[in-house]
C-alpha atoms as a printed R data frame, in Angstrom:
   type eleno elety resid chain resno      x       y       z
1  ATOM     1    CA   UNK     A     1 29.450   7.088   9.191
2  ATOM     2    CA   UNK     A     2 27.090   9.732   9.606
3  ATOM     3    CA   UNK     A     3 23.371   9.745   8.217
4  ATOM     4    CA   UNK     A     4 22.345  12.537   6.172
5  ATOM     5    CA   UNK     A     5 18.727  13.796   6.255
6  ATOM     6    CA   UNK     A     6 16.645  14.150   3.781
7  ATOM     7    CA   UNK     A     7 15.369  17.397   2.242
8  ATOM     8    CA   UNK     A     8 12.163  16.802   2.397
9  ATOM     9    CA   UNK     A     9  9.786  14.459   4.613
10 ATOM    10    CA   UNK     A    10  9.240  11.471   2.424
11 ATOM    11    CA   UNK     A    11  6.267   9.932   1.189
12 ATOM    12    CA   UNK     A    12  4.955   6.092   0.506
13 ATOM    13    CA   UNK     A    13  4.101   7.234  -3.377
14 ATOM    14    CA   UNK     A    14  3.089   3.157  -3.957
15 ATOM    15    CA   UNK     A    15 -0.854   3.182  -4.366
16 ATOM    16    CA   UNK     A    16 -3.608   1.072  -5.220
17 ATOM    17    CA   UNK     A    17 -2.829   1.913  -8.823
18 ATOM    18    CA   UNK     A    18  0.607   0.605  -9.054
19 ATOM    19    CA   UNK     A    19 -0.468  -2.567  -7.239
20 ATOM    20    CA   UNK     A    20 -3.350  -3.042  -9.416
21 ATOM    21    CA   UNK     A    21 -1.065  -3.198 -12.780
22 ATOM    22    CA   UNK     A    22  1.420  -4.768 -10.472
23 ATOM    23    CA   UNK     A    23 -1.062  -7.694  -9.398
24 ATOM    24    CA   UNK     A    24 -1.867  -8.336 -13.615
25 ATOM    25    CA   UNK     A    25  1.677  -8.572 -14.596
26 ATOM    26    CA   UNK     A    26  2.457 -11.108 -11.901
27 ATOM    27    CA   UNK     A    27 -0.978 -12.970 -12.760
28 ATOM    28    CA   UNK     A    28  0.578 -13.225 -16.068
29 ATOM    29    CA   UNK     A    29  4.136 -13.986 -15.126
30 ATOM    30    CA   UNK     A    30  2.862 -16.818 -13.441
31 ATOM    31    CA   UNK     A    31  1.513 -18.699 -16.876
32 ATOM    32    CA   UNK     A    32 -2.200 -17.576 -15.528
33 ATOM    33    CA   UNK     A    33 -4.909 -17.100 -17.944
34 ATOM    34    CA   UNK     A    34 -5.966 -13.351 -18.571
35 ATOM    35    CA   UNK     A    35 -9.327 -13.596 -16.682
36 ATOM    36    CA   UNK     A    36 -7.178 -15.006 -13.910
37 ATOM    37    CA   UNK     A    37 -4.657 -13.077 -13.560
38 ATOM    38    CA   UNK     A    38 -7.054 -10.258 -13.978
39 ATOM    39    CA   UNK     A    39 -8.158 -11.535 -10.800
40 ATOM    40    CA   UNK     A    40 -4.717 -11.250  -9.072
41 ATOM    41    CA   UNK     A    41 -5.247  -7.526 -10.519
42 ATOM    42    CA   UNK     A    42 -8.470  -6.987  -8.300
43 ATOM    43    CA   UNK     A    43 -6.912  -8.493  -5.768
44 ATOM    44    CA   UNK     A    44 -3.669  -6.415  -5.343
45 ATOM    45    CA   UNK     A    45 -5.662  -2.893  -5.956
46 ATOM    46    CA   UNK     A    46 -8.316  -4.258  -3.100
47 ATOM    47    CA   UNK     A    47 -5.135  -4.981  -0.402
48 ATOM    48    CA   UNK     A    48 -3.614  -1.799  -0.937
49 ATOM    49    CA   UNK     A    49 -6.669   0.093  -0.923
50 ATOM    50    CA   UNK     A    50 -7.451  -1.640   2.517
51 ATOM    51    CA   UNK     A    51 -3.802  -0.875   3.611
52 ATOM    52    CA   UNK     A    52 -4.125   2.868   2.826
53 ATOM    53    CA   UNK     A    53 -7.387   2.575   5.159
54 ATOM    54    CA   UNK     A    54 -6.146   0.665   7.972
55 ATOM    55    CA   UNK     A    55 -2.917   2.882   8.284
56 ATOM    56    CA   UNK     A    56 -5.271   6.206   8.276
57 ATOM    57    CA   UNK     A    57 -7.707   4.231  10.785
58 ATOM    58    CA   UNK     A    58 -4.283   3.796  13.206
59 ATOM    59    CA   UNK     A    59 -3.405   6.999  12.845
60 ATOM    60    CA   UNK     A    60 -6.580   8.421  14.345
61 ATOM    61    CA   UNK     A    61 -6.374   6.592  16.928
62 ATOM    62    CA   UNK     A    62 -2.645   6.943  18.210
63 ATOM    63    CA   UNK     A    63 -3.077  10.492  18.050
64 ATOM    64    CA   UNK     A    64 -6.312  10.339  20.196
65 ATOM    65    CA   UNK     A    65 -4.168   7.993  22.241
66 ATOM    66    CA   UNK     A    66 -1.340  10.707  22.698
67 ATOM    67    CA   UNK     A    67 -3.535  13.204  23.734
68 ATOM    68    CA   UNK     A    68 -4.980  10.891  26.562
69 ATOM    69    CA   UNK     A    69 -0.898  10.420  27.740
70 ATOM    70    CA   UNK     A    70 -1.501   6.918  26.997
């Protein structure tokens, strides 16, 4: 089986957004109260902001790192 490539690069389109709306509906799936799962809401948009972040953050530095042949 051979892989085929894809036509263009691909991109992680998930943002803070879709984790945000994602973090209310499973606040509410859960049986939580609105104000709490409004909290789970908060809470998902704040990790994935923070992911977005870190991964930039890592990508600074491993391309510093490959220009020191490290």
């Amino acid at each position: 089986m051979t892989a085929i490539e894809p036509p263009e690069k691909l991109k992680d389109t998930l943002g803070a957004g879709d984790s945000f709306f994602g973090g209310l509906i499973a606040g509410l799936v859960r049986g939580l109260s609105i104000e709490d799962a409004f909290d789970w809401l908060l809470l998902q948009g704040l990790v994935m902001s923070v992911r977005l972040v870190v991964l930039l953050v890592l990508g600074v530095i491993l391309k510093q790192q490959s220009c020191w042949n490290i």
